[in-house]
BANUKOL-968611 format. One record per residue (C-alpha): residue in one letter; y, z, x. Coordinates in nm, 4 decimals. Each point is the difference from the previous one (the first is absolute). Layout:
BEGIN
type;Y;Z;X
a;Y;Z;X
...
This chain:
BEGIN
type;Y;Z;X
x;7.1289;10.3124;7.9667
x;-0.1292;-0.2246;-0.2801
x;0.2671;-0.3199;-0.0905
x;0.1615;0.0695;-0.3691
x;-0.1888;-0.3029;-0.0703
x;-0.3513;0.1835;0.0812
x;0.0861;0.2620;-0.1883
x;0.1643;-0.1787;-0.3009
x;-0.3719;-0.1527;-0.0049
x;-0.1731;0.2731;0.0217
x;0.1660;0.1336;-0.2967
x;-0.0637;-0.3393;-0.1925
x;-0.3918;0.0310;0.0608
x;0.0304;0.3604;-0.1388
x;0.1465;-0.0768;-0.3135
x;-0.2379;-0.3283;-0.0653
x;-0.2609;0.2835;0.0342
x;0.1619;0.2414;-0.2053
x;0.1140;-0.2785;-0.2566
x;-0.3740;-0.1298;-0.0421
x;-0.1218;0.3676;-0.0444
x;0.2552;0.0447;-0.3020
x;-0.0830;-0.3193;-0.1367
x;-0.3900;0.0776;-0.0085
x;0.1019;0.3636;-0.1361
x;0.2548;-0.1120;-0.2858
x;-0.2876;-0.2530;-0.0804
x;-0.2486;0.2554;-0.0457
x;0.2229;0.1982;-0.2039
x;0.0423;-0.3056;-0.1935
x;-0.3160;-0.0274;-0.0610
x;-0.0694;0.3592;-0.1385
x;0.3382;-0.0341;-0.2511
x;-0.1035;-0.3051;-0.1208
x;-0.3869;0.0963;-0.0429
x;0.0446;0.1591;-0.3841
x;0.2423;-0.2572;-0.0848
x;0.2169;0.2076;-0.2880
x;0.2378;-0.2086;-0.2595
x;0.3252;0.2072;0.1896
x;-0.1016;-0.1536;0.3454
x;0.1228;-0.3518;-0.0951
x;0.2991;0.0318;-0.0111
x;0.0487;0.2127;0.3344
x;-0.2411;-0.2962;0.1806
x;0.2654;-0.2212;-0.1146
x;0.2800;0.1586;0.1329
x;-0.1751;0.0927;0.3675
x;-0.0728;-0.3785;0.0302
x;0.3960;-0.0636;0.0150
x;0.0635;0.2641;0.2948
């Protein structure tokens, strides 16, 4: 039987790797909104950089 420690750590590396793989994905996307930068994005960029 694996400790609750292992496994607590275990489940820490998997979300570092799933966190990283969101982060490059939501960048990409970022990339492709902001590409054709319309006047009605501005204000929406603004708001996203609060959250």
């Amino acid at each position: 039987m694996k400790s609750r420690k292992d496994i607590a750590l275990a489940l820490i590396k998997k979300e570092d790797v799933a966190n990283s793989y969101l982060h490059i994905f939501f960048q990409f996307v970022f990339q492709l909104i902001i590409t054709p930068i319309p006047d009605y994005w501005g204000p929406v960029l603004g708001l996203m950089r609060f959250h």
